[in-house]
N, C-alpha and C positions, 0 to 999 in steps of 0.2 A: 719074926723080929724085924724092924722095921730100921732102916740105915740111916745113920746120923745126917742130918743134911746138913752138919756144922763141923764136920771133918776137918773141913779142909781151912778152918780158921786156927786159929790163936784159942788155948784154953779160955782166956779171957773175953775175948772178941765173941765167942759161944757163947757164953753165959752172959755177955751184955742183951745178947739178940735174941739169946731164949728168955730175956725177962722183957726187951720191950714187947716179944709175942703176949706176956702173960699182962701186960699195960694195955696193950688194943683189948684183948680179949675181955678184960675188967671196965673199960673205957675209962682209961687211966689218963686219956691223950692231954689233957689241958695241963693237969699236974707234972705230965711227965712225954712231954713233944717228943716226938720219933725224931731224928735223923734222917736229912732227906738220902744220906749213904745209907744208913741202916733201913730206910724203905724199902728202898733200890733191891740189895741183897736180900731181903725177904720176899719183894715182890717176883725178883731173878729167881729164886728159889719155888717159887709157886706155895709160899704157905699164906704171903695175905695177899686181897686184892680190894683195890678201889669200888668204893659203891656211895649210890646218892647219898647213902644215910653215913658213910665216913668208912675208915676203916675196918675190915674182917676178916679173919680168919678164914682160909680154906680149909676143906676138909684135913688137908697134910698137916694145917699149922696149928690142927684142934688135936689132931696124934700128936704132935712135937708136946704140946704142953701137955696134956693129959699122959703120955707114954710115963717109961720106966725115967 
C-alpha cells in the first residue's frame, strides 16, 4: 500500500492537488493553470516534473491518480 503523500495537508488542500495532478495528466493546463504554490508542493513532492513538452507526471504522480 502506498503512503499518502498528501497527509500532511488540509482534507481540502488534498483534494485540490489530487485533481490538478488529474489536470496535468489530462492536459487540462490551459482550462485549468496550476498554481505556481500548487507546482512547487507537487514538484517538492516528486509526483511531477518540468519537461520541454510541459508538464508530467512521475511515476509517483501516475500511482497517486491511478491508486485507491
Amino acid at each position: 500500500m502506498t503512503e499518502n503523500p498528501f497527509a500532511q495537508f488540509s482534507l481540502e488542500k488534498a483534494i485540490g492537488l489530487r485533481w490538478t495532478l488529474r489536470d496535468i495528466q489530462a492536459r487540462r493546463l490551459k482550462l485549468s493553470p496550476v498554481s505556481d504554490e500548487d507546482l512547487r508542493t507537487l514538484t517538492d513532492l516528486g509526483l511531477v516534473e518540468a519537461r520541454e513538452e510541459g508538464l508530467v507526471l512521475t511515476p509517483a504522480g501516475t500511482a497517486v491518480v491511478n491508486g485507491p
